[in-house]
N, C-alpha and C positions, 0 to 999 in steps of 0.2 A: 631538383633543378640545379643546374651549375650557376650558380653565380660568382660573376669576378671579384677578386681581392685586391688590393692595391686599389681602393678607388676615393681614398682620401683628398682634401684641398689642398695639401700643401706641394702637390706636383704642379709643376710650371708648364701648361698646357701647350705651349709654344715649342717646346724641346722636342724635338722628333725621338730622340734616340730615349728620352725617358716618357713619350709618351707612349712608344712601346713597351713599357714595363709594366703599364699600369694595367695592364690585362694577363689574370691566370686564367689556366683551364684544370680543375682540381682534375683528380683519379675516380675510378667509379668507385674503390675502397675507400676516398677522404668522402664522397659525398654521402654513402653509406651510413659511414664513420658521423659526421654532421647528423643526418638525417635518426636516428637514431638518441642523439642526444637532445636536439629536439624536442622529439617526443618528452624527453624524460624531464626537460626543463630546455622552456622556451627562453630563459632570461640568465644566462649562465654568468655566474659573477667573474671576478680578474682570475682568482684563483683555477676554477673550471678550465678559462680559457685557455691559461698558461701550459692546464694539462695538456688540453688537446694541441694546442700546440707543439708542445716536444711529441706528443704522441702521433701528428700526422704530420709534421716537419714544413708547416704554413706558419706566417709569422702571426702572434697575436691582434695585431691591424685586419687582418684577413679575416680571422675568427670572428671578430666583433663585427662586420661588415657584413660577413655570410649570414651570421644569425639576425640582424636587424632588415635584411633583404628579404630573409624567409619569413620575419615575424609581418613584414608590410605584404608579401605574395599573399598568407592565410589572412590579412586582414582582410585582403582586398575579395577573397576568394567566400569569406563569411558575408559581408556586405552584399555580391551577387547574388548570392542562398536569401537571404535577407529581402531583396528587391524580386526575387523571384518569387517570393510569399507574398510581401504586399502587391505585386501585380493581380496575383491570382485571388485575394482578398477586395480588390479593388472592382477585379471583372464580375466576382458575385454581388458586390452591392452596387455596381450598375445595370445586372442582370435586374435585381428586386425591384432597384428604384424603375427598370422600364415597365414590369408587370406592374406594380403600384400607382404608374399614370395610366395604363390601358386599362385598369379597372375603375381611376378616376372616372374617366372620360366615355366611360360606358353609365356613370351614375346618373338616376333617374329622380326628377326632384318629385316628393311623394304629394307636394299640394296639387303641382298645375301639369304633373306630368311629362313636362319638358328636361333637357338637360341644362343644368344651371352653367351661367358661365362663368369661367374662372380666370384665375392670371396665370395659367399655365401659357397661356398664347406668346407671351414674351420668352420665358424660357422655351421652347420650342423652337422659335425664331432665334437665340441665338446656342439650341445645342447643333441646329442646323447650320449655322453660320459657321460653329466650332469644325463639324463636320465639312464641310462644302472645301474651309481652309485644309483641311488633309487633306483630301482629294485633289487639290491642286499642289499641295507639294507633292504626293503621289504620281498626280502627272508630270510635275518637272523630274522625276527623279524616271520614270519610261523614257521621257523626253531624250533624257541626256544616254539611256540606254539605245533609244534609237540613234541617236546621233553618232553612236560609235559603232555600230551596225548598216544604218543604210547612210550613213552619209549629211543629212540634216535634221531636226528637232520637229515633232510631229505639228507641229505650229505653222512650219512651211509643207506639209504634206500635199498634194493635191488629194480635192476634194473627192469622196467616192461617192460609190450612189446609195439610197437610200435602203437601210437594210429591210429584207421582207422577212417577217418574223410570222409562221402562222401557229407554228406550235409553243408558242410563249404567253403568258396572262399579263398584259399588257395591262397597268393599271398606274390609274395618275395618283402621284402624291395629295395629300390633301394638306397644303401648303397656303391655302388662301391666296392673298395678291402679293406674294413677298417674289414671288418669281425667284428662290433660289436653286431651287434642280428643277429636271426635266422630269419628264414619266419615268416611272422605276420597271423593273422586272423581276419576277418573281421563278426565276431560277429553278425551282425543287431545291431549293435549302435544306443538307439535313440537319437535323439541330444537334447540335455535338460531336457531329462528325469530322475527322479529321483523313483526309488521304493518308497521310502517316499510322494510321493505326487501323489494322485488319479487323472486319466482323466476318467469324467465320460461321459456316452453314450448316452447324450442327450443333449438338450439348452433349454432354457428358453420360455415357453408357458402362454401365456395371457387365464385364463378359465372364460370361462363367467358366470353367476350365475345361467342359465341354468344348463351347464357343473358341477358348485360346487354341487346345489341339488342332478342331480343325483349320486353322490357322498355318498353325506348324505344317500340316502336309500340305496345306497348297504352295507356301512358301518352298519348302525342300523340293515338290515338283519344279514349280519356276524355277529354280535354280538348276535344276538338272537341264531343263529346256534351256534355259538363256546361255548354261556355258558349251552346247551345243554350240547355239547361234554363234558365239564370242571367237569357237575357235575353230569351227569347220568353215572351208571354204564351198570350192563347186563340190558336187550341183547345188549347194545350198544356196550362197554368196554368188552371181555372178558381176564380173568388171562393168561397168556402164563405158559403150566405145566412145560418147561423146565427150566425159567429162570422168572418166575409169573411176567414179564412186561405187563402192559395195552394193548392187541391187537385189535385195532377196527376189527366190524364186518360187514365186507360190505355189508352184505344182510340186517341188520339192520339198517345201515347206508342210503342205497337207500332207503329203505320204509321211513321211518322217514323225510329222506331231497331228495323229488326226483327232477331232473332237467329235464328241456327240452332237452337240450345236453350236451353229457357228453364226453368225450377225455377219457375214462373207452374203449370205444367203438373202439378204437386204439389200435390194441393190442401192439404197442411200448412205448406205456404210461401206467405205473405203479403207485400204490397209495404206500405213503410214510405215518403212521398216528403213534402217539405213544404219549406217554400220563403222566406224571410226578410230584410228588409231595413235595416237600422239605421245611425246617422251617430254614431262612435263619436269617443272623443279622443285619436286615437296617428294619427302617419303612415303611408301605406302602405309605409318601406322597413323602419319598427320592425315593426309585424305579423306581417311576412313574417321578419322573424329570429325570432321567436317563432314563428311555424307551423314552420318549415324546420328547428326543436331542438327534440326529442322531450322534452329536460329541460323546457325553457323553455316547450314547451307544453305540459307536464301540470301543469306550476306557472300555468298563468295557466284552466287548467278546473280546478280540484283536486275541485267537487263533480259533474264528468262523467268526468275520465279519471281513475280507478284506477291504470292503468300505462299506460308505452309506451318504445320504447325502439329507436333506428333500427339495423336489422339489415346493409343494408348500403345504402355511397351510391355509388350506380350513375353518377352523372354530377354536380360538383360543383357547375355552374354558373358566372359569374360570380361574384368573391370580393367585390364592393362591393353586386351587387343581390340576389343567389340565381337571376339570367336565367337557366333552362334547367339547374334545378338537381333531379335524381329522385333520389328515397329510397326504399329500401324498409323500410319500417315496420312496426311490432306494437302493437298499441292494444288497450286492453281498457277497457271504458265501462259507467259504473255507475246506478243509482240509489239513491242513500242510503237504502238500506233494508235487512235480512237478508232481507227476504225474496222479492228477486226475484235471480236469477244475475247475474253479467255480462255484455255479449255481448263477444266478442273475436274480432279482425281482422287479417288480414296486407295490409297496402296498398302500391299505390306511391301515392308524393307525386310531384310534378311542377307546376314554379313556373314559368311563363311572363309574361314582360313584352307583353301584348297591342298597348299604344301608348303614348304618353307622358302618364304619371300611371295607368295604367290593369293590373291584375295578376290572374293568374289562379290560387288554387292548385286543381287538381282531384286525387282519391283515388279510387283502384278497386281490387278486392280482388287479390289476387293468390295462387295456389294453389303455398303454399311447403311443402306436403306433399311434391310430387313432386323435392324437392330434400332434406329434410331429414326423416327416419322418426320424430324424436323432435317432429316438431310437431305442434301441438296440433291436429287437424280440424274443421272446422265445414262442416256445410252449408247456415249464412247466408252470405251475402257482401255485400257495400259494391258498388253500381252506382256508377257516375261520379255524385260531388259533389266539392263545396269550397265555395271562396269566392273572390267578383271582389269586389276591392277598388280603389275610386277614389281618389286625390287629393284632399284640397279643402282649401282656402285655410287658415293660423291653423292645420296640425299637426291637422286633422281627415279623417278616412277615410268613404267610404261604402262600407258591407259588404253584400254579397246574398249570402247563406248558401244550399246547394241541400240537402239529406239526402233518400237515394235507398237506401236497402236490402230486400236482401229476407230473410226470417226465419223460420226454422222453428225455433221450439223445442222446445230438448230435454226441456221439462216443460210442464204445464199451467202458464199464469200465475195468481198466486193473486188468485183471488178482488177482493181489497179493490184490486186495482191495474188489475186487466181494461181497465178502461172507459180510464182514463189510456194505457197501453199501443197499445189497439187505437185511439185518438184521434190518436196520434203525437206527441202531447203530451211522453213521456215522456223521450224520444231525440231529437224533433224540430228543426228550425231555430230555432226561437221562442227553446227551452231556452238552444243555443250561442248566438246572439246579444244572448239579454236579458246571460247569463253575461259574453260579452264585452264588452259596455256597461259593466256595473258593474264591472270589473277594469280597465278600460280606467281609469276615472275615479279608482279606485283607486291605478294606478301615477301619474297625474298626479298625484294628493297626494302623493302618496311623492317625486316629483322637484321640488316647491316647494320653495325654500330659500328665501323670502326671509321669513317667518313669525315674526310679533312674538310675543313670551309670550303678552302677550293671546291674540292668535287662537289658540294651545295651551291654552284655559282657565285658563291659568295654573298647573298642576301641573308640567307638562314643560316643563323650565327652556329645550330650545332645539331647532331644527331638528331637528339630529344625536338627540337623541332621541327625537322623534315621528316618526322614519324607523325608529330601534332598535325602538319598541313597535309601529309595526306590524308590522313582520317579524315581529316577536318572535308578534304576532295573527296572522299567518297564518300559519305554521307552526302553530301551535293549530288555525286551522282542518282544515289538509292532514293535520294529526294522526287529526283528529278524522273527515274523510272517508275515511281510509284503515282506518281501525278499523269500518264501521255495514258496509260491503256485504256480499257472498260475492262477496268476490275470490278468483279462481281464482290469481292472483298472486301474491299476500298470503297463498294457504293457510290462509282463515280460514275453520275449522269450525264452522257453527254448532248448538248441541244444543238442541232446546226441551222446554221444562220448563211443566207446565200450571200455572194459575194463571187470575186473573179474567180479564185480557184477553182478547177474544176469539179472538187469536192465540196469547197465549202466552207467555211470556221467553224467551227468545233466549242462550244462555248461549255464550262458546266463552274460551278459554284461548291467552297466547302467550307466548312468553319474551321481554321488552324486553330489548334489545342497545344500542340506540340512542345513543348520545351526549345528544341533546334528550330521553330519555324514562327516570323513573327503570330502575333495573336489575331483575332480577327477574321474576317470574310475575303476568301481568296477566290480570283476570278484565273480560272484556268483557260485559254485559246490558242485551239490548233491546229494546221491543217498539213493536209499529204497531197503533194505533187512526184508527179512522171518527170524525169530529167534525163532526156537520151544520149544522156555520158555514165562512164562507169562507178561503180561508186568508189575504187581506189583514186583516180582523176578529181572527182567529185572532194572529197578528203585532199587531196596533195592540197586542191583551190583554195581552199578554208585553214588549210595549215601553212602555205607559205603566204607570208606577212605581203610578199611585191605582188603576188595575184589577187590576195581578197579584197584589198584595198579598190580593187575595180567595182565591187560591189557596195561596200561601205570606207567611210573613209573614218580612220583609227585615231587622227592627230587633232581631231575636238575629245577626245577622254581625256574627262579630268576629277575621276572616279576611280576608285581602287575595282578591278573586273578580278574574280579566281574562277578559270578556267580550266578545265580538264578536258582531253580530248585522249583518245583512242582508236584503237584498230584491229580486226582479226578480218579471218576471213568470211566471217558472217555476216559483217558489216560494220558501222564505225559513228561513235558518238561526238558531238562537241557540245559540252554544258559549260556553261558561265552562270554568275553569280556575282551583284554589287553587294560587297562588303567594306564595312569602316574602318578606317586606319586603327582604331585599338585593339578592336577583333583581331587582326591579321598580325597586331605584334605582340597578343596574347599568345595566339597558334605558333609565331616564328620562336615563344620565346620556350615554349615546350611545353604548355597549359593542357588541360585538357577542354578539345573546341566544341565540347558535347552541345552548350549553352548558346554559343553563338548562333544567332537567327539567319537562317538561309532562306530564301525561294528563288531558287534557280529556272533559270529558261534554258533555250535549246536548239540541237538539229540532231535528226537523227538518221544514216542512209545505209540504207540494206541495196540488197542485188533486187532486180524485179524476178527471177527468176527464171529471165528470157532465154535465147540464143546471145552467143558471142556475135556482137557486132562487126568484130574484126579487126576493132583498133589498138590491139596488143594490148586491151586492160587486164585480160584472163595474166596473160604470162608477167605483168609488173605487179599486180595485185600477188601473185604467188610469192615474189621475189622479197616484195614488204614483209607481205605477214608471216612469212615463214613457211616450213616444211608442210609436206602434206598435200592430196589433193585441191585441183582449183575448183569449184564452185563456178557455176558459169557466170559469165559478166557481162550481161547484154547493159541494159537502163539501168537506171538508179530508180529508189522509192526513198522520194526524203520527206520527212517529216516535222515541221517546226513548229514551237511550241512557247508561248509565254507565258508565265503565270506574274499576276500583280495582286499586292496586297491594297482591296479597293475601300475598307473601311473598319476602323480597330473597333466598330460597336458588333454586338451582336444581333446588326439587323440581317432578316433575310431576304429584303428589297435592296436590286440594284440600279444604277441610274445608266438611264438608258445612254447617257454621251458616254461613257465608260467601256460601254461596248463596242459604241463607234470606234473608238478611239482605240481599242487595242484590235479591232476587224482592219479598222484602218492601217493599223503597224502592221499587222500579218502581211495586207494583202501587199502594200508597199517592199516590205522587207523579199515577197515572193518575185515582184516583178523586176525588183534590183537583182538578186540571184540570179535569176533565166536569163537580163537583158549581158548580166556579165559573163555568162556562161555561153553565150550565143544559142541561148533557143528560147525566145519568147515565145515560139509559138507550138510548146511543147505541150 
């Protein structure tokens, strides 16, 4: 960490021209140089210091300041570690103390057979009381979130109507006459689960080297088939005259690669194929470490892969390229919505060096049923795609994306998504490669170190910290992605609850475990409206500060908001997150913001799918997000989402005004949107 030198009392704070002195910016060899000695002794006597002084040409004053700043940063950073154990010490012995009353209060007295009464009735009454006070700072703390979203504090809300719940267990607290909550709700609690952490739909298979070969050749088939697809055109590929995207030709495509059997032959299975090409900013041997790590690639898609997670590596490859390097994988791929499933895949991966500069990775499904009884079945599968990725000059890549599946679902698709879906819009090439462009450009800012204050606007004092605050923003995002789907991973239930929306609120419940996320029972609610504007329009709204203020008004925040907002041509996020002033000058100071507790909320607006409506969104939406085919731009599908932290106990009863109250914020927050958008009656 850089710390400044010169930061003694005997400067006279008043002096402009010496209060400029009082600030260094060491070198990455003096702090190196520090960091190192450190280690080797934290308490360096006169002598030590006078070394390193002639040896990195800082004055002695400096030296003694650096190290008494880094011995306070690790004091403070062991104390966290510290308070993070006794948290998690704290939540087990109020887990025992709650089994320990429900077994009380189940005891049977052996003379008269009655249950004996006790004085648990007072402490009850006031862990309820203790309770009931969170939940109202809870609420003041949405309150004030609403307040800088729709314009007033849910206190002045107009009243809705009464929510009809029929698939919910409706059951009264048993509270006696104290009157402090309402009926609770019984959610489908999981107990220890967390959105943040994947349960995936398999276990661990021993394959025998029978088993890996055949592997090997299906792998090396798909590969021959997918760089077909990658780099033939007509008759394979033909232009789309609407919107000139790559459209495979299935009649050419059967002649070309015919099968014994084909799921084509089902008429409730659809082929899904589309085809892409973008000059992104990372070299082809980075990429390729990222595809070849299930981690590393669900971190650089966070708003496509939900989970993934490599099951076994069948052949390693070489250890400097990944030449000739197969995986077999598990994938599960989302769209930021509750209301469409996710589809999920068992693949081999397979990484070939085609020539020099030149790389293949192709993916084909792979039926790990017949290995393993507890995995999960589908009868979509992943045909041979990937990506060929080229070399080119300056650390830049050209990527031609192929997506090739075919898909029978397990439900009708709804409604408001059809058109997107059955477009291939949804799933498509277009999606992953616009995604990898802007992530691509992403991790290049993230690896700039040479950045003046100036160019950080001037808030984030240096490098090291506008490295910490994006992190810090995208885990916010990944947050935020993993909480809106029906992840079958993630075990996220979702229950709807009527209301204006034309879909509905979206409610579901999780217990945060998390380190990054506070502790406690989190109430997830969300819903998706039709908006017949485009969704670059939709985006410019929300991003220019003099238009959104028609929807919400900004100048009641009096809360720190970290917002992240984006764009491709797929569609475009805006997450926010209330965090504390220490939090945010730990992140600015260049900490690591692993710790800091987030639960961010949301919007999220994709294309519907449609026709262009005409209003020149197709051609300004191209001009935004860059190079490359347009995607059509009829309506927008936006999707919003809040999540509250509704109680740091581990119960899994919630109060039913808790509901109201954030059904209430949705539906409010919806009809501020539409009336400022001009289409309430969308």
């Amino acid at each position: 960490m850089d710390f400044g030198g010169g930061s003694g009392g005997d400067h006279d704070g008043s002096d402009p021209q010496r209060r400029k002195k009082r600030y260094h910016r060491h070198t990455a060899h003096q702090i190196q140089r520090l960091e190192a000695m450190f280690k080797e002794c934290p308490h360096p006597d006169e002598k030590q210091r006078m070394e390193l002084s002639h040896e990195l040409g800082l004055a002695p004053r400096q030296i003694k300041f650096w190290f008494q700043n880094r011995r306070t940063q690790m004091k403070a950073q062991h104390e966290r570690a510290d308070n993070c154990a006794l948290r998690a010490e704290n939540d087990r012995i109020r887990c025992e103390n709650i089994v320990i009353r429900e077994a009380l209060r189940n005891v049977i007295c052996p003379s008269c057979g009655t249950v004996p009464s006790g004085e648990d009735s007072y402490f009850d009454e006031q862990k309820l009381r203790l309770e009931n006070a969170h939940l109202k700072e809870e609420l003041d703390r949405v309150s004030s979130i609403a307040a800088k979203y729709i314009g007033r504090p849910i206190s002045q809300l107009p009243p809705v109507q009464p929510i009809h719940i029929a698939s919910l267990d409706l059951t009264m607290s048993s509270l006696g006459a104290h009157g402090l909550a309402g009926p609770s709700l019984d959610l489908d609690l999981l107990p220890g689960s967390s959105s943040s952490v994947p349960h995936f739909p398999f276990q661990a298979v021993v394959f025998s080297e029978m088993d890996k070969s055949l592997m090997a050749d299906i792998a090396a088939n798909a590969l021959d088939e997918f760089l077909r697809l990658a780099q033939t055109d007509e008759p394979l590929w033909m232009k789309s005259t609407s919107d000139g995207r790559d459209t495979l030709n299935l009649e050419s495509y059967e002649r070309m690669f015919p099968r014994a059997s084909s799921h084509l032959k089902n008429p409730d299975v659809r082929v899904e194929a589309s085809r892409e090409s973008r000059v992104v900013i990372m070299n082809g041997l980075a990429l390729i470490d990222m595809f070849m790590d299930s981690n590393k690639w669900a971190e650089l898609f966070p708003t496509i892969v939900s989970a993934a997670k490599t099951i076994e590596v069948v052949s390693p490859g070489l250890l400097t390229s990944q030449n000739g390097s197969l995986q077999l994988m598990y994938e599960e791929l989302q769209v930021l919505s509750p209301l469409l499933p996710t589809r999920e895949f068992y693949i081999l991966r397979y990484c070939q060096q085609i020539e020099q500069g030149l790389w293949a990775i192709a993916d084909v499904s792979f039926d790990l049923s017949r290995y393993d009884q507890f995995a999960s079945q589908s009868r979509s599968q992943r045909l041979p795609s990937g990506c060929l990725i080229q070399d080119l000059p300056n650390g830049y890549s050209k990527v031609t994306w192929v997506e090739h599946v075919e898909i029978e679902d397990k439900a009708p698709i709804h409604r408001l998504y059809r058109d997107l879906i059955y477009s291939s819009l949804a799933f498509g090439a277009g999606r992953w490669i616009a995604t990898l462009e802007r992530m691509c450009e992403r991790i290049a800012c993230l690896m700039v170190t040479g950045s003046s204050t100036r160019s950080l606007g001037g808030v984030i004092p240096s490098p090291d910290g506008k490295r910490s605050m994006m992190k810090l923003a995208q885990r916010m995002v990944n947050n935020f992605c993993g909480s809106i789907s029906m992840s079958s991973s993630r075990q996220q239930r979702w229950t709807t609850l009527s209301g204006s929306s034309e879909v509905g609120v979206r409610v579901a419940l999780h217990k945060s475990t998390d380190p990054g996320q506070p502790n406690g029972v989190v109430l997830s609610a969300a819903t998706t409206i039709w908006l017949p504007i485009s969704p670059q329009n939709v985006f410019n709204f929300f991003k220019d500060e003099r238009t959104r203020a028609q929807a919400y008004n900004t100048s009641q925040n009096n809360m720190l908001i970290l917002q992240e907002s984006c764009i491709d041509l797929s569609g475009s996020l805006i997450v926010y997150c209330p965090v504390d002033l220490p939090a945010i000058n730990l992140a600015m100071s260049g900490e690591d913001p692993s710790y800091i507790p987030l639960l961010p909320s949301g919007f999220t607006i994709s294309p519907d799918g449609g026709p262009d409506p005409g209003d020149g969104a197709s051609s300004s939406s191209a001009a935004a997000a860059g190079q490359g085919s347009t995607g059509r731009s009829g309506g927008s599908l936006m999707t919003v989402e809040f999540q509250i932290l509704v109680s740091s106990l581990p119960s899994a009863k919630l109060n039913l005004e808790s509901v109201t109250t954030v059904n209430n914020l949705i539906s409010t927050t919806v009809h501020q949107i539409k009336a400022a958008l001009n289409c309430p009656g969308s």
